[in-house]
C-alpha positions, 0 to 999 in steps of 0.5 A, a space after each residue: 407059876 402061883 396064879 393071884 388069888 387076891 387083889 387090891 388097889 388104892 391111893 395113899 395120899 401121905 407118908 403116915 398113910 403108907 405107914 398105916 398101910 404097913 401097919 394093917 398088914 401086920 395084922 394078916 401077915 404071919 412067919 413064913 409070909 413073904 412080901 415083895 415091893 416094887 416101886 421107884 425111888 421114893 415111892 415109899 418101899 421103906 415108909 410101908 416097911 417102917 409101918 409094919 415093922 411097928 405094929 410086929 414090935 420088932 428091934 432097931 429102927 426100919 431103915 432102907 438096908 440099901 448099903 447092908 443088903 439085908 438085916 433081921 430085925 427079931 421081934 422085942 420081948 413081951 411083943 405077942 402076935 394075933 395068937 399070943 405068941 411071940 411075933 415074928 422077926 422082920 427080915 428087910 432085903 434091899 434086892 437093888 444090887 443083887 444081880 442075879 438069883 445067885 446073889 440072893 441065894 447068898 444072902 441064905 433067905 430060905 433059913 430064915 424065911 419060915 420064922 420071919 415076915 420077909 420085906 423085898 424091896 426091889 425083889 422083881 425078878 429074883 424073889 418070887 423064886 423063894 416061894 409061890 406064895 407071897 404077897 407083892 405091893 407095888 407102889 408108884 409116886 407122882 413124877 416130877 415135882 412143882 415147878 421142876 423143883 429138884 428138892 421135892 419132899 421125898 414123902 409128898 405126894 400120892 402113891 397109888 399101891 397094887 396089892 396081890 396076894 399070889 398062891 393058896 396062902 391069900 385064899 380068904 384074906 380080904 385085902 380090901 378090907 386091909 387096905 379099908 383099915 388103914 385108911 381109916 381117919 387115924 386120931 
């Protein structure tokens, strides 16, 4: 078992924060790296993922896969990483009706996993076995609405998110200074 090597915490108080939050990870996130999110419904698992899909300038538009399990999104031409190249794919997992590791393993991840940034919504418990190293971010979502009201906007609220970097890979990545950056006033 990989031990955390980094971690970080802070509030996102809207939608277009966790977009930001997505957003300053794509700049430390490379192929290869793996990301689980875990949180409630609404808690922003797809928001953060929309974010990050964005600033890797990757294909189609970042939807929760939850009826198609999985879908890649390759990066569009002319969309460069941090070393010029051509930026990684997106692979966007929603693990929420996968019962088992057997299920995962179908979806043949580790093909993909060395050429991509992989998102695991709801990958507790089964994705951590494709890698020990691999960042997981947590998102929790205030509770109940005002006044009881069943039609609350999904997007309201403050979430606060748990970031930990888990094995040698986040050795020297500063997230806290992510997390900083993407709270920054945006214009």
């Amino acid at each position: 078992m990989s031990d955390v090597v980094v971690q970080t915490e802070t509030d996102l108080p809207d939608a277009a924060t966790t977009r930001a939050l997505g957003a300053a990870l794509a700049g430390v996130l490379r192929a290869g790296d793996l990301v689980i999110l875990t949180g409630d419904l609404g808690a922003g698992k797809t928001t953060l993922t929309q974010g990050l899909g964005a600033a890797l300038g990757v294909r189609g538009q970042v939807a929760s896969p939850t009826f198609i399990v999985a879908r890649e999104h390759p990066p569009l031409p002319g969309s460069t990483g941090s070393d010029g190249a051509s930026g990684p794919a997106l692979v966007h997992v929603d693990a929420y009706r996968l019962g088992d590791l057997s299920e995962l393993d179908a979806l043949d991840l580790d093909s993909s996993l060395d050429e991509s940034v992989t998102v695991v919504e709801w990958g507790r418990g089964l994705a951590e076995a494709l890698t020990d190293e691999r960042l997981e971010i947590d998102l929790e979502r205030p509770r109940g609405g005002v006044g009881d009201d069943l039609e609350v906007d999904a997007e309201a609220g403050t979430r606060h998110a748990v970031l930990r970097g888990i094995g040698a890979r986040w050795e020297g990545v500063d997230l806290a200074a992510v997390v900083r950056s993407a709270l920054l006033p945006r214009p």
